[in-house]
C-alpha positions in Angstrom: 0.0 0.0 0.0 1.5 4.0 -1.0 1.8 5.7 2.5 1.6 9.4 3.0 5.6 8.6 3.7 5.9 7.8 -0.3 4.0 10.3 -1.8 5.8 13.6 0.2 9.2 11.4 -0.4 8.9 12.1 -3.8 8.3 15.8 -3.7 10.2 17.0 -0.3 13.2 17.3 -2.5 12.0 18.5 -6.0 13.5 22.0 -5.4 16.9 20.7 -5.5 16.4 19.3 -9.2 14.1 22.7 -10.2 16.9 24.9 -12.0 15.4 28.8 -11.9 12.6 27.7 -9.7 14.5 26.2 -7.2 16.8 29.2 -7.1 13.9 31.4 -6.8 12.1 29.7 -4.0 15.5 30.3 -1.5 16.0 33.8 -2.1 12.5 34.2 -1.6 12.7 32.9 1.5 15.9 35.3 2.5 14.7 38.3 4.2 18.1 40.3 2.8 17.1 39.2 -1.0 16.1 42.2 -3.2 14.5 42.2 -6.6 17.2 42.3 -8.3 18.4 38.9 -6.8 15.1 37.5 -7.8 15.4 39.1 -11.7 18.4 37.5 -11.7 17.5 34.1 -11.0 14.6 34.2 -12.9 16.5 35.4 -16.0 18.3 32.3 -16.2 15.4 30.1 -17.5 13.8 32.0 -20.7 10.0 30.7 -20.1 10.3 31.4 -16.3 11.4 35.0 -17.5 8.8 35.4 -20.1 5.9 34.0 -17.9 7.1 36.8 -15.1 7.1 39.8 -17.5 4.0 38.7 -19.3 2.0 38.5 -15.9 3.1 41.9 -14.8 2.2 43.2 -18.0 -1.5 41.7 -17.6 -4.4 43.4 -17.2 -4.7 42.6 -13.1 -1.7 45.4 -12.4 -3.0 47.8 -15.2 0.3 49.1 -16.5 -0.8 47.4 -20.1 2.9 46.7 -22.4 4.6 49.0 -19.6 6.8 46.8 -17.9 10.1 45.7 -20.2 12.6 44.4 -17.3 12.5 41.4 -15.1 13.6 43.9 -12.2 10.3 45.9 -12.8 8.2 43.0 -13.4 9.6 41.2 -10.4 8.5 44.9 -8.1 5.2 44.8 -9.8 3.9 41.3 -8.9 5.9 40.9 -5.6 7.8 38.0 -3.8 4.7 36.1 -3.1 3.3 35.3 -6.3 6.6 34.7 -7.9 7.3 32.4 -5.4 4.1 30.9 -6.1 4.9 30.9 -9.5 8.1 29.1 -9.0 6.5 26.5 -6.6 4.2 25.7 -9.8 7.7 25.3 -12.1 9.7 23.0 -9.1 7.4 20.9 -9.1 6.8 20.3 -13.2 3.2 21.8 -13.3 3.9 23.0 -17.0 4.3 19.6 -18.4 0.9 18.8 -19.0 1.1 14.7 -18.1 1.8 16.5 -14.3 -1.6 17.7 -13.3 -4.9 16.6 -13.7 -7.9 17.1 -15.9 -9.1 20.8 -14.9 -6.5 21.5 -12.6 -5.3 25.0 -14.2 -8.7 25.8 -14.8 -9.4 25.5 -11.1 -6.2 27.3 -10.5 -6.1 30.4 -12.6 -10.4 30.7 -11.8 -9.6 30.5 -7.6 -6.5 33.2 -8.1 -9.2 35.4 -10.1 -11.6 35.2 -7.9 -8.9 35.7 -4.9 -7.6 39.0 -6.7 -11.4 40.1 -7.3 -12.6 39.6 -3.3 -9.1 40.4 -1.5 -9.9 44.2 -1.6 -13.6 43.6 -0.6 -13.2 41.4 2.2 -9.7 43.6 4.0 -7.1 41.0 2.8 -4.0 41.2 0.7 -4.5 41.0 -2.7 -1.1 39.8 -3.5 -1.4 37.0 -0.7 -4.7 35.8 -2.0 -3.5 35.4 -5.4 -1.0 33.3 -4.3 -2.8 31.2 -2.4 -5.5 30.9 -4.6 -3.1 29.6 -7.2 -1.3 26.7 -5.2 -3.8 25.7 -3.0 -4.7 22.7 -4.3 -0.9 21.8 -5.2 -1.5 18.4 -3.5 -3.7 17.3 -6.1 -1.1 17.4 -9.0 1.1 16.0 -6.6 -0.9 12.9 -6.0 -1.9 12.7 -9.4 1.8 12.5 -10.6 2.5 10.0 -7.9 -0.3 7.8 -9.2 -3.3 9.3 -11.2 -6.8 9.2 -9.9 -10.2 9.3 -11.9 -11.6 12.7 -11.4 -8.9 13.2 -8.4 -9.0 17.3 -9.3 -12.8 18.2 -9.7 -13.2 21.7 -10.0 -15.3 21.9 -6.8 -16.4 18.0 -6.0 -19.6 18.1 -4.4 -18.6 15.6 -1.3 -15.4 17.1 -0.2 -15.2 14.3 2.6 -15.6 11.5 0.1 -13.2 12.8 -2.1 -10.9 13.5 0.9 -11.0 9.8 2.2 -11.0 7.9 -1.4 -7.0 9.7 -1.5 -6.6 8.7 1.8 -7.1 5.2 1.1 -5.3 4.9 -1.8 -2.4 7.7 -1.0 -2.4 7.5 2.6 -3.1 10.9 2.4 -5.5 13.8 1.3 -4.8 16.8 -1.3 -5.2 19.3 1.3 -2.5 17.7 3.6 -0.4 16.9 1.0 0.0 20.4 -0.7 0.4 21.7 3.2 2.9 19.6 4.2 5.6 20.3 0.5 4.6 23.5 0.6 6.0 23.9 4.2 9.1 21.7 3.6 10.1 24.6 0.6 9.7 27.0 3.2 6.4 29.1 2.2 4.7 30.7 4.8 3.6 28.9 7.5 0.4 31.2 7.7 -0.6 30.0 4.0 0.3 26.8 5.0 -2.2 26.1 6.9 -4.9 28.1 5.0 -4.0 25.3 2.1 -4.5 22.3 4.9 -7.8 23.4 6.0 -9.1 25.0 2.5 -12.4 22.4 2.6 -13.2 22.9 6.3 -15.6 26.0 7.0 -13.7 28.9 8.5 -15.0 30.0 12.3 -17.1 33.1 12.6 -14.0 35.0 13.5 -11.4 33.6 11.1 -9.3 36.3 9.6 -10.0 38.2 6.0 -7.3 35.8 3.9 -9.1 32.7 5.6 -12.4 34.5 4.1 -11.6 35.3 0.9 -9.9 31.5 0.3 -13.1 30.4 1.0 -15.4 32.8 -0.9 -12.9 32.6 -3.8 -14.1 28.9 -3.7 -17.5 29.8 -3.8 -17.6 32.2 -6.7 -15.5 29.6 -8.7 -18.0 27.4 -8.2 -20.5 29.0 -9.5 -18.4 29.8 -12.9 -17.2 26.1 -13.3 -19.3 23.7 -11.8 -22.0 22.4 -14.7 -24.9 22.9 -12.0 -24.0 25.3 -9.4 -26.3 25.6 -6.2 -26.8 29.4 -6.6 -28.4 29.9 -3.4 -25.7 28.0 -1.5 -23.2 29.9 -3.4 -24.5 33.4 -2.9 -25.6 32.6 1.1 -22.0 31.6 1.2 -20.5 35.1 0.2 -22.4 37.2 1.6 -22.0 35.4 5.1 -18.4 35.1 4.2 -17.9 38.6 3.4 -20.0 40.0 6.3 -22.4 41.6 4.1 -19.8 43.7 1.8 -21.2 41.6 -1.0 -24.7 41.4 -1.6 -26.6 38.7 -3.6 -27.1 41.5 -6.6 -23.1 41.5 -6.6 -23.0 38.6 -7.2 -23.6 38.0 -11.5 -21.1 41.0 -11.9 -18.1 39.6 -10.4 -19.2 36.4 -12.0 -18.8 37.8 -15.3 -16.0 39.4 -13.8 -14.3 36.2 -12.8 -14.8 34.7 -15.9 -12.7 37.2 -18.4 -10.3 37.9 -15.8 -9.7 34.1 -15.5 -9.8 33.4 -18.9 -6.9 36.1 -19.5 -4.7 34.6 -16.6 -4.9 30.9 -17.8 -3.9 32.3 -21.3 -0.4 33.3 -19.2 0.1 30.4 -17.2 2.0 27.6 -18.1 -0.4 24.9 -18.7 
């Protein structure tokens, strides 16, 4: 039987064998590294390069074909989504055999929709980005250990099934999984553990980040699921926000989502 020992085996030393990425991922975690450290790294792998200055350049910073140096590209996005970014590259997301069915969909829609609710709901927009991206990591990291039919479901409808079915054959769920490489590369602890608990409920109090991982869920839902339950969807941003967003919100940051979405998975490395 796989134990959750073999599957995070695999991974816990992918950065090592990652080039650029892997370069990228410890300066980012050196407090003295400056954006010129980063540029530098990341100008040594073309496509890394390319992918930085493209994003930057994208419609979610608004500087439109203004930004022509790694060094300015790197300043515009920030060190959390290009260490984000190079998490994806360490661990061979752009190869499409790596990840399954949906799974960049899911991604680029939950960073949207992070991006979108951040400034509504009092949370870093850069953060929620970046966790919206990698959260569910663990599920192209199970599917390259061993693939699973329908392992990545945009939003499956029985998180708790789908949770123990990759227990039983991983030894281990998505959630966990993603957590626990994404701690042993050294990303925040803090996001850590947003990514480990991203399909239990937050508490009344949890903090905004918490919140918008959450409602970022629910509006992706509602853009890629082939039956969405509206009303559970809306209830769930409205409580979520704390009333910010009101159920007539709701179809205009749907529509919203889905361009911003579209033009981010255009960028991404899939």
């Amino acid at each position: 039987m796989i134990t959750a020992v073999d599957v995070l085996a695999r991974f816990e030393d992918l950065p090592s064998r990652a080039g650029a990425a892997a370069k990228v991922l410890v300066l980012a975690d050196d407090p003295d590294t400056t954006a010129t450290d980063l540029a530098n790294a990341i100008g040594t792998d073309p496509a890394f390069a390319a992918l930085v200055i493209s994003l930057a350049n994208s419609a979610y910073y608004g500087l439109g074909g203004r930004v022509a140096t790694l060094h300015y590209a790197v300043s515009v996005i920030g060190f959390q989504t290009i260490r984000s970014l190079a998490v994806t590259l360490a661990a061979g997301l752009d190869n499409p055999k790596a990840v399954p069915t949906g799974f960049w969909e899911q991604a680029a829609t939950a960073a949207t929709a992070s991006n979108l609710l951040a400034p509504l709901l009092g949370a870093s927009a850069g953060d929620a980005f970046s966790l919206g991206l990698v959260h569910t990591l663990g599920s192209a990291l199970l599917h390259q250990h061993e693939p699973l039919p329908a392992l990545c479901l945009p939003f499956p409808d029985d998180a708790y099934e789908l949770d123990v079915k990759e227990r039983e054959l991983y030894g281990i769920g998505h959630a966990a999984a993603g957590a626990q490489v994404l701690a042993g590369w050294h990303f925040p602890e803090r996001l850590c553990a947003l990514i480990a608990g991203h399909h239990a409920l937050p508490l009344p109090n949890a903090a905004p980040l918490e919140r918008v991982l959450h409602a970022s869920r629910s509006l992706s839902d509602l853009v890629l699921s082939a039956d969405p339950n509206r009303e559970r969807i809306v209830h769930s941003l409205v409580w979520m926000s704390e009333g910010r967003i009101s159920p007539s919100d709701v179809d205009g940051l749907a529509r919203d989502l889905e361009r911003d979405a579209e033009s981010l998975l255009a960028l991404l490395p899939t």
